[in-house]
TIPAKOL-409491 format. One record per atom (N, C-alpha, C, O): residue number from 1; z, x, y; residue in one letter. Coordinates in steps of 0.001 Angstrom, whole numbers, plus 500000, padded with zeros to 6 digits. Example, Ala and Ser with C-alpha at 12.3 -4.5 7.8 and 13.67 -1.06 7.14 Angstrom:
// TIPAKOL-409491
   num       zz       xx       yy   residuo
     1   507800   513190   494310         A
     1   507800   512300   495500         A
     1   507800   513200   496700         A
     1   508465   514236   496681         A
     2   507080   512850   497750         S
     2   507140   513670   498940         S
     2   507870   512900   500030         S
     2   508039   513409   501138         S
//
This chain:
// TIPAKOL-409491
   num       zz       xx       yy   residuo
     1   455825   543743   217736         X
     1   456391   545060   217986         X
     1   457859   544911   218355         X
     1   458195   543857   218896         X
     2   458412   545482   218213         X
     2   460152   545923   218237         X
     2   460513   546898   219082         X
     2   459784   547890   219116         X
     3   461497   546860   219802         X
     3   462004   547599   220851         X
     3   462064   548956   220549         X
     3   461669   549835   221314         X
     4   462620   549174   219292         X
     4   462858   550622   219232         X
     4   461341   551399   218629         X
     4   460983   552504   219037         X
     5   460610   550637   217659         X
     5   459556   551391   217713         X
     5   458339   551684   218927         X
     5   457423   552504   218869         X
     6   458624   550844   219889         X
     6   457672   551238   221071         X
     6   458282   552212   222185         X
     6   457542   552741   223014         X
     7   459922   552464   222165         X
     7   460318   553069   222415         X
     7   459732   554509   222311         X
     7   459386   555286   223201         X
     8   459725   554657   220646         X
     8   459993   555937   220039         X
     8   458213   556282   220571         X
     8   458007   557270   221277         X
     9   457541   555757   220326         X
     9   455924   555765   220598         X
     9   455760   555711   221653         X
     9   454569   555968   221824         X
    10   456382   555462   222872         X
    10   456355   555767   224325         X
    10   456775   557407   224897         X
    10   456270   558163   225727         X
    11   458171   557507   223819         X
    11   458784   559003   224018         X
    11   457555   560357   223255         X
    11   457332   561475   223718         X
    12   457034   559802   222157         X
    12   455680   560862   221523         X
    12   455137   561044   222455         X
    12   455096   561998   223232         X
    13   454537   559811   222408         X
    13   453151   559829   223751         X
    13   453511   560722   224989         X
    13   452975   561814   225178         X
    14   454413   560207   225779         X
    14   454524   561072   226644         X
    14   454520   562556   226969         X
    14   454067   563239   227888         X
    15   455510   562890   225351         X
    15   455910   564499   225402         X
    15   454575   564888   224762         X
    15   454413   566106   224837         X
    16   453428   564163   224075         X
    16   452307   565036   223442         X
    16   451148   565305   224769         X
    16   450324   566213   224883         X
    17   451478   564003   225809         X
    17   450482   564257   227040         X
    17   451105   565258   228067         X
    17   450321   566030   228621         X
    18   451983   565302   228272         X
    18   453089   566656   228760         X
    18   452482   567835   228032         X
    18   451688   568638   228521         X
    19   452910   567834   226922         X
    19   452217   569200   226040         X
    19   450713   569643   226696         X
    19   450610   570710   227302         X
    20   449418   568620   226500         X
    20   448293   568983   226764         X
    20   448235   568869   228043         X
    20   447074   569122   228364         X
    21   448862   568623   228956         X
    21   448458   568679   230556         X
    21   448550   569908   230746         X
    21   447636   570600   231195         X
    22   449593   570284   230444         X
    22   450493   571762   230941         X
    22   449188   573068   230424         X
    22   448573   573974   230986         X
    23   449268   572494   229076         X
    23   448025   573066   228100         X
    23   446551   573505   229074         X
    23   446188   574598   229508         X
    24   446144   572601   229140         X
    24   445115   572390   230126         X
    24   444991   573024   231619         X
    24   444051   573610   232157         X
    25   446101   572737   232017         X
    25   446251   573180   233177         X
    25   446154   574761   233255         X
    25   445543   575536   233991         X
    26   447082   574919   232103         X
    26   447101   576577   231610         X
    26   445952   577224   231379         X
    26   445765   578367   231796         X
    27   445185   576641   230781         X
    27   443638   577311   230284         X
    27   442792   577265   231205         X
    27   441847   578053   231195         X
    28   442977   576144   232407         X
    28   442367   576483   233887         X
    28   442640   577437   234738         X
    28   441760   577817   235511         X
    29   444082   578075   234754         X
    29   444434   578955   235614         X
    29   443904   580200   234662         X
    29   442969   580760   235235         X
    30   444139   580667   233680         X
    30   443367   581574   232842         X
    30   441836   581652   232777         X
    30   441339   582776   232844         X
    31   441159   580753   232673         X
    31   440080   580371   233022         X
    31   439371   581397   234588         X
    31   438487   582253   234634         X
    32   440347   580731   235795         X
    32   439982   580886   236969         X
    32   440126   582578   237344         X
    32   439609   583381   238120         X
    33   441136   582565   236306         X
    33   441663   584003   236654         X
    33   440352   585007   236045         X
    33   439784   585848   236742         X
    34   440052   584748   234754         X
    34   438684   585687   234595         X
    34   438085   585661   234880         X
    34   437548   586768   234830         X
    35   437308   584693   235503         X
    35   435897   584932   236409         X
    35   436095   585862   237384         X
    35   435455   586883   237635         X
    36   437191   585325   237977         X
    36   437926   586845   238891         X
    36   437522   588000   238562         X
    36   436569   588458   239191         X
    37   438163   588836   237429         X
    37   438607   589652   237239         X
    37   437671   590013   236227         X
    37   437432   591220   236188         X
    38   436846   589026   235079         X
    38   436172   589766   234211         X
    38   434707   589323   234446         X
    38   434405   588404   235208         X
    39   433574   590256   233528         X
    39   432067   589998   234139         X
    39   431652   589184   233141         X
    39   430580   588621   233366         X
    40   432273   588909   231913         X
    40   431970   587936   230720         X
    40   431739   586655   231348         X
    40   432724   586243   231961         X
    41   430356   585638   231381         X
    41   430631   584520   231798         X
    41   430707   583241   230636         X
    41   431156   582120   230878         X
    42   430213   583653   229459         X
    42   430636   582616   228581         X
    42   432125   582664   228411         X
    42   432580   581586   228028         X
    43   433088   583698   228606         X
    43   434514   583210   228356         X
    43   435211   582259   228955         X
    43   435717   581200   228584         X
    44   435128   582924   230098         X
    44   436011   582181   231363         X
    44   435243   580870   231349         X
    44   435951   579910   231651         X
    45   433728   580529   231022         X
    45   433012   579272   231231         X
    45   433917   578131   230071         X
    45   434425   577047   230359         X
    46   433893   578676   229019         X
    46   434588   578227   227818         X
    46   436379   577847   227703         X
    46   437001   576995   227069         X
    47   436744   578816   228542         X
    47   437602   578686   228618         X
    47   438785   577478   230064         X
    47   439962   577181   230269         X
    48   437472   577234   230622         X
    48   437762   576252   232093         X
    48   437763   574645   231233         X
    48   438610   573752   231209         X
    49   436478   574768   230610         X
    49   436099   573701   229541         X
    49   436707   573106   228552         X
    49   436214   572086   228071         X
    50   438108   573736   227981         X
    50   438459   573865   227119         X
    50   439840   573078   227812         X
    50   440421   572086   227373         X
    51   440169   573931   229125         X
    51   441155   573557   229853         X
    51   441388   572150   230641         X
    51   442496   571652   230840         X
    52   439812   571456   231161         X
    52   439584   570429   231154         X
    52   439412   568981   230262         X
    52   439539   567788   230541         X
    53   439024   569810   228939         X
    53   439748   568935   227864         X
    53   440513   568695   227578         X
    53   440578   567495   227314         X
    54   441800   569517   227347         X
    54   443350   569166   227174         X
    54   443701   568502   227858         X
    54   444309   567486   227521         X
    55   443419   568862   229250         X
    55   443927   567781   230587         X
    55   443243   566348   230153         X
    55   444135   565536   229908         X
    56   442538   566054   230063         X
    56   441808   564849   229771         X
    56   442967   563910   228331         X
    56   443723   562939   228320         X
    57   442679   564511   227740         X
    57   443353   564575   226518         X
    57   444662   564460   226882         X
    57   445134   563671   226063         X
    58   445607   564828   227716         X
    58   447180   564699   228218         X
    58   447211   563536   228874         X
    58   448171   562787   228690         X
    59   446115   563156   229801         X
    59   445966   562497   230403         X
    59   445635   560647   229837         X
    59   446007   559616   230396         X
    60   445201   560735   229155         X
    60   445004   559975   227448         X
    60   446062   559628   227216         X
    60   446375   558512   227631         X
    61   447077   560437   226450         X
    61   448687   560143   225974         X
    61   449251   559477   226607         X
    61   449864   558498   226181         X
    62   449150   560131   228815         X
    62   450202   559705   229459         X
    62   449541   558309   229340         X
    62   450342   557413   229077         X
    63   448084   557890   229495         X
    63   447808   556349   229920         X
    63   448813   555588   228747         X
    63   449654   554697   228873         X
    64   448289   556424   227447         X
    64   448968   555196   226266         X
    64   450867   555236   226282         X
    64   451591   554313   225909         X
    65   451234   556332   226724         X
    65   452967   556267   226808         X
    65   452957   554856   228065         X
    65   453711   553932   227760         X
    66   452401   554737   228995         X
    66   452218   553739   230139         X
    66   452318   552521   229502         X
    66   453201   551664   229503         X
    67   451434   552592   229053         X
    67   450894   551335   227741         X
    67   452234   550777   226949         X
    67   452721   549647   226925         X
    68   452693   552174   226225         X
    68   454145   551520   225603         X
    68   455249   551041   226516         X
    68   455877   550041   226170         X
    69   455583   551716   227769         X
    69   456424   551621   228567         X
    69   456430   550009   228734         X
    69   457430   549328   228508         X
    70   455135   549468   229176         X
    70   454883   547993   229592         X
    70   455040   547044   228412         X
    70   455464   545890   228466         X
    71   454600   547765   227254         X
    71   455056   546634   226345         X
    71   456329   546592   225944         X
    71   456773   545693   225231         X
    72   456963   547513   226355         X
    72   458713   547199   226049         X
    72   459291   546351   227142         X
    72   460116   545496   226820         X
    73   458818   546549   228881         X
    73   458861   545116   229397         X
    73   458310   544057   229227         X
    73   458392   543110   230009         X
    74   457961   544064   228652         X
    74   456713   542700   227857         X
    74   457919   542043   227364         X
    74   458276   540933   227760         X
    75   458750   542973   226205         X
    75   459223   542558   224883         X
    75   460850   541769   225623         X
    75   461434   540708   225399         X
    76   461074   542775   226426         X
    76   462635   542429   226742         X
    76   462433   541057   227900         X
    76   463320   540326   228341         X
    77   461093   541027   228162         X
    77   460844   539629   229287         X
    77   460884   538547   228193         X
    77   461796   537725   228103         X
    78   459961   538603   227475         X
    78   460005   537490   226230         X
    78   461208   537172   225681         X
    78   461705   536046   225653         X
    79   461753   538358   225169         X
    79   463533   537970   224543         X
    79   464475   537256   225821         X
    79   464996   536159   225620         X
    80   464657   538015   227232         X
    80   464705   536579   228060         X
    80   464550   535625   228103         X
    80   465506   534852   228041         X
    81   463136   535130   228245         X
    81   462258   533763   228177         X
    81   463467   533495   227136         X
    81   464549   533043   227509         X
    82   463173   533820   225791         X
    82   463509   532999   224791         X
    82   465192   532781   224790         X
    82   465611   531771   224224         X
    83   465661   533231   225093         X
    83   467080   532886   224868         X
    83   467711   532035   226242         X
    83   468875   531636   226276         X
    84   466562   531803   227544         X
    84   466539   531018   228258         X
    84   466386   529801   228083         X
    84   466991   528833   228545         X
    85   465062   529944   226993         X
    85   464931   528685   226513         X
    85   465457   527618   225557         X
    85   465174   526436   225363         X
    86   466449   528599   224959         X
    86   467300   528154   223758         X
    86   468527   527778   223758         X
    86   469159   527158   222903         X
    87   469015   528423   225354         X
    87   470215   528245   226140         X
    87   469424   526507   226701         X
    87   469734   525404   226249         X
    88   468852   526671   227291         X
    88   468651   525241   227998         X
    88   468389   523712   226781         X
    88   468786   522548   226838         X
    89   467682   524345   225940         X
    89   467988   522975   224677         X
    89   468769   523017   224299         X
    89   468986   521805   224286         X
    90   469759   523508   223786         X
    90   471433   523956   223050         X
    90   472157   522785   224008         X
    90   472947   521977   223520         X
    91   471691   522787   225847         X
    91   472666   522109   226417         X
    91   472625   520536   226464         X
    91   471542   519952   226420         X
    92   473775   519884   226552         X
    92   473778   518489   226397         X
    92   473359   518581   227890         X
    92   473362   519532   228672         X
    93   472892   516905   228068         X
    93   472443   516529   229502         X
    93   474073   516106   230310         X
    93   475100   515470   230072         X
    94   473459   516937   231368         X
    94   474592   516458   232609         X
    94   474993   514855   233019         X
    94   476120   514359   233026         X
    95   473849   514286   233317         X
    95   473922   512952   233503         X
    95   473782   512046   232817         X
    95   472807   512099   232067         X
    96   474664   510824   232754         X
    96   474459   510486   231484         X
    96   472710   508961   231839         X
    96   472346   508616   232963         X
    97   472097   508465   230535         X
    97   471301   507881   230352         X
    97   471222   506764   230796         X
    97   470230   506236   231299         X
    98   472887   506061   230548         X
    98   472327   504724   230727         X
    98   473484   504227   231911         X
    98   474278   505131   232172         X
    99   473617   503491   232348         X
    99   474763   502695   233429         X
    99   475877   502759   232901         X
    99   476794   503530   233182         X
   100   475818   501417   231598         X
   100   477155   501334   230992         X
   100   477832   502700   229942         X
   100   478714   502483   229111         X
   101   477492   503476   230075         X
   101   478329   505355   229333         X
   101   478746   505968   231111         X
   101   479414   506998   231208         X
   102   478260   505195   232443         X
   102   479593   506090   232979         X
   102   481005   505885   232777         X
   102   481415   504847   232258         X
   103   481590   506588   233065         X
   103   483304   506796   233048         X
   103   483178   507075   234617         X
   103   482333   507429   235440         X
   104   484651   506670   234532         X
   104   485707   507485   236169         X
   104   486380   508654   235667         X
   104   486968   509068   234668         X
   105   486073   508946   236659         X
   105   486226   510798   237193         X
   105   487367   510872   236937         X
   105   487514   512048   236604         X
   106   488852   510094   236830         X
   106   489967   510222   236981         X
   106   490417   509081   235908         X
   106   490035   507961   236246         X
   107   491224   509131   234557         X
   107   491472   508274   234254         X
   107   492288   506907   234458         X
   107   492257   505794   233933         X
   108   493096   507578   235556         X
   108   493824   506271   236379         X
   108   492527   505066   237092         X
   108   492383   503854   236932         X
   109   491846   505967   237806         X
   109   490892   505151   238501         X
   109   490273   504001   237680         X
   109   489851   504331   236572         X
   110   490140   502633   238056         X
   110   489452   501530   237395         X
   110   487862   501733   237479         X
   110   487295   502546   238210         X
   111   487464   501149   236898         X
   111   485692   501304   236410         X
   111   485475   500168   237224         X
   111   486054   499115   236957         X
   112   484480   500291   238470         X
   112   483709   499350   239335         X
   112   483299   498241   238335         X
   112   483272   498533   237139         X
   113   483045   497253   238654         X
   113   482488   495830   237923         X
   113   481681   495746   238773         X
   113   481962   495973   239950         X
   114   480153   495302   238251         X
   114   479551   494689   238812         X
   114   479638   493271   239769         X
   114   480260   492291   239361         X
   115   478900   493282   241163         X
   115   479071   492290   241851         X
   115   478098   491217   241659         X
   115   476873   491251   241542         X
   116   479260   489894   241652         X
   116   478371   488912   241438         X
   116   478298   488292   242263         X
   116   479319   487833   242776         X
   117   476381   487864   243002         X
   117   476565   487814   244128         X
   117   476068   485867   244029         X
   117   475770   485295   245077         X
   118   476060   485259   242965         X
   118   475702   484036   242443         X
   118   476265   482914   243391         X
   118   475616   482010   243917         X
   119   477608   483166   243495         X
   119   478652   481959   243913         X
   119   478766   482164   245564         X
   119   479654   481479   246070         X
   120   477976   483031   246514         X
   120   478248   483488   247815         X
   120   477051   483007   248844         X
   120   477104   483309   250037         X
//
């Protein structure tokens, strides 16, 4: 997956679970309001039901917009990782391998000789 398409599928998701919450929510307060007010009980019954589905259903979207949100930190952690990791092999080693490849720090400075401790 690619940044911008989980993007764009995070921004759907969200605004289609936005849509049905609101939705839902709406058909509950309409809902609540006729039992009130009217003596029909299959409407308002149908209509609470109906309102609890959308919500469910919004509620759905928002989990999967969640879902995308995390896999776009997923994606931009990995592209880290990786260019961490590509930065650190790219680099030559600091220290060198063997004894005889040091140098002096200063090119005036003479290069230590080993001591010979044979004749002492």
């Amino acid at each position: 997956m690619d940044i911008q398409k989980t993007r764009k599928q995070c921004t759907l998701h969200g605004f289609v679970g936005l849509l049905f919450l609101s939705l839902g929510v709406a058909l509950i307060a309409d809902g609540t309001y006729r039992r009130i007010s009217e003596s029909v009980v299959e409407l308002w019954m149908a209509e609470i039901g109906l309102g609890f589905v959308a919500g469910l259903i919004g509620l759905l979207f928002f989990g999967s917009a969640v879902r995308f949100l995390v896999h776009m930190d997923r994606i931009a952690e990995y592209a880290e990782r990786r260019q961490r990791k590509h930065r650190k092999s790219s680099r030559k080693p600091v220290l060198p391998q063997k004894e005889a490849e040091i140098r002096p720090l200063h090119r005036n400075e003479p290069r230590l000789q080993p001591l010979n401790v044979e004749g002492i």
